[in-house]
N, C-alpha and C positions, 0 to 999 in steps of 0.2 A: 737588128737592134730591138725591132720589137718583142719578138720572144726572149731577147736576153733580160730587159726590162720586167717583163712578166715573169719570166723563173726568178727572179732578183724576189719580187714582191710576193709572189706563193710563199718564199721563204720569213717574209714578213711576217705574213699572216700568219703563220702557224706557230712565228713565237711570239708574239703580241697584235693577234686578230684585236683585243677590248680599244685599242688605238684607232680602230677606222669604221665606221659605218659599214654595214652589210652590203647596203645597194653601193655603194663608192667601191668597195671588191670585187663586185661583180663588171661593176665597168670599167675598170683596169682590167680585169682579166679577158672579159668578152668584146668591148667597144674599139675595135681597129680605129676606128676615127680619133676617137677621143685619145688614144695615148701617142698615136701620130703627127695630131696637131704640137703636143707638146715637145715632138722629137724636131718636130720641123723650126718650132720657134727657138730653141737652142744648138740648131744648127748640127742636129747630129751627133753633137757632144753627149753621151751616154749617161756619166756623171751628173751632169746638170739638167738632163732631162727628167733622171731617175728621181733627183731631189727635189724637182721641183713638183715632181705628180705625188712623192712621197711627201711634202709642207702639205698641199693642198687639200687633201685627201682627209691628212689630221685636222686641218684647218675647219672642215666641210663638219666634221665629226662634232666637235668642239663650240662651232657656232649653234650647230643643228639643222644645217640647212635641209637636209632630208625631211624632219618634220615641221616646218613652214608650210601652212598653207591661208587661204584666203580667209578662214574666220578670226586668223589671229593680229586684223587690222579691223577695230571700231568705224560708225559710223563718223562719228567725231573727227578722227584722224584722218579718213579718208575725203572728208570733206574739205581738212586746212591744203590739199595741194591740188592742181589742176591739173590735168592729163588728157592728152590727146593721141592718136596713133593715127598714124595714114603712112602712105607709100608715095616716097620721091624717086626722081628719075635721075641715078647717077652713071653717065658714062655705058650707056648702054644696058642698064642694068638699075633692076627694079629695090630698092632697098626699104624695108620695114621702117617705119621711125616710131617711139613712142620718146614722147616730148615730155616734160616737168618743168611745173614752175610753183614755187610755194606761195603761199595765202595769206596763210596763217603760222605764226612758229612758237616753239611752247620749247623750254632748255630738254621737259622730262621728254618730249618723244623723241631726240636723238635717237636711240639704242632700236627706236620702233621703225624712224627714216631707215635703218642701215639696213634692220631686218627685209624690211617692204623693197629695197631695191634690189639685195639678195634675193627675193623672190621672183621679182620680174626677171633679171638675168640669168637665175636658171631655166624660167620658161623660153628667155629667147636664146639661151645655148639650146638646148633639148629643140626647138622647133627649127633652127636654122639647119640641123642637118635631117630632119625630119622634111624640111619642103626647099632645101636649097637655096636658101633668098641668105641676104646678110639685112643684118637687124642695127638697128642705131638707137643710143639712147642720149637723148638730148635735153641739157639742163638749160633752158629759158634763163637768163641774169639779165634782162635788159630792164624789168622793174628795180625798184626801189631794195636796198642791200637787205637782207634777213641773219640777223648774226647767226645765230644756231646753226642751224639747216643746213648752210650754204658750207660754215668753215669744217664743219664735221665732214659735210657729204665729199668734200674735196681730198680731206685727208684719206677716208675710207675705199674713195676709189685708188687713189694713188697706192696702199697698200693690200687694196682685195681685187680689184674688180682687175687689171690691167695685166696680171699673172696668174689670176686662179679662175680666170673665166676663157678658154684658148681659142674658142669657135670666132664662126664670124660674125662678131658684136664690136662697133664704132661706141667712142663713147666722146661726146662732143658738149663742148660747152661755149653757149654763146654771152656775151657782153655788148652792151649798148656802150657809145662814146660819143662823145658831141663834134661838132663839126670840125673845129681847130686840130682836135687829136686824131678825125678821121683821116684828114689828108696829112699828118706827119706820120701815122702810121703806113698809109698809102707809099708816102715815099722810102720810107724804112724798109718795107715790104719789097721794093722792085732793087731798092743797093744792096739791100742784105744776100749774103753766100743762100743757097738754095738750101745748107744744113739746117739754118738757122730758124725758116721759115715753113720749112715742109707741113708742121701742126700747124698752120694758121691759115686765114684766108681773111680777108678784108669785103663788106660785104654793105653796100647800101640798103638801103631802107625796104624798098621791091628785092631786092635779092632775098632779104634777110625773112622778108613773110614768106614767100615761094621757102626757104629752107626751114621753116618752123610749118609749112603745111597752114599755113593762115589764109592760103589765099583760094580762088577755085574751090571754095565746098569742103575744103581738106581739112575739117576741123572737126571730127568724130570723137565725143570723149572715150576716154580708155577705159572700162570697168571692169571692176572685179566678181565676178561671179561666185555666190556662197552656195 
């Protein structure tokens, strides 16, 4: 499948190469990883692997992900959100985290939030098959609500981040609740079918710093290098 895939797209290219990124053709044509993840997460289905590496590819084009890089986030911008990165122990296995929690929020840097998290996620696609670990990106919600930020950042992963990113990247988001809601969700949690719950986990107070890296020194801010 995978070279049927690749003859598919050679044939792309050559009748409308201006549709994709140069370095994005090169990695369908060269990166056995990268087009395997997408074969494996549609289950082998040819069709819907094909389409989906072909959406993304234009997607990639389109946004400019290729030309993103660090100087195109201010000092200003960089300063409204918090960032941390450290490494949790899950299940036997070491996982990356870089954490997010907003500051500050302004309506005009939406378009700048979406850009800055497409930039982190393609550094931790590119480095998770480069050093092997799985990477996490974790959005902090247990302060106070932030309209902007928060209802964009949600939409934008829902429709980018959870099909156009195929490596191994977790992408989690946590919420603070008060005590009364903690234990009806506790009980919700153990009656509910196992479908229902699988994304969730219920997490006190000590848990919930241990999985944000707040605790033990695990608090190294994340920065951006120009």
């Amino acid at each position: 499948m995978l070279n049927r895939i690749r003859s598919k797209f050679v044939q792309k290219f050559k009748e409308r190469g201006d549709l994709y990124d140069e370095r994005d053709k090169q990695r369908v044509i060269f990166d056995d990883n990268y087009v395997l993840k997408f074969i494996e997460i549609y289950k082998h289905d040819f069709e819907k692997a094909f389409a989906a590496i072909e959406e993304t590819i234009r997607w990639r084009k389109s946004f400019g992900v290729n030309a993103i890089n660090a100087d195109d986030f201010t000092e200003e911008f960089l300063g409204a959100l918090e960032t941390r990165a450290y490494v949790r122990r899950d299940k036997e296995e070491d996982v990356v985290c870089v954490c997010f929690k907003w500051i500050d929020d302004k309506a005009e840097w939406v378009p700048i939030y979406h850009k800055f998290i497409v930039y982190l996620m393609e550094i931790m696609e590119n480095r998770s098959v480069e050093y092997s670990k799985r990477w996490c990106l974790l959005f902090d919600r247990t302060h106070a609500d932030i309209e902007f930020s928060e209802k964009s950042w949600n939409k934008f992963c829902v429709d980018n981040f959870l099909k156009r990113f195929p490596q191994c990247i977790d992408y989690v988001e946590i919420y603070k609740i008060d005590w009364f809601w903690f234990f009806i969700c506790k009980i919700i949690y153990f009656l509910a079918p196992s479908i229902f719950v699988s994304d969730f986990e219920i997490l006190d107070e000590s848990e919930t710093k241990y999985f944000l890296g707040i605790e033990k020194g695990n608090n190294n801010a994340f920065t951006i290098e120009k």
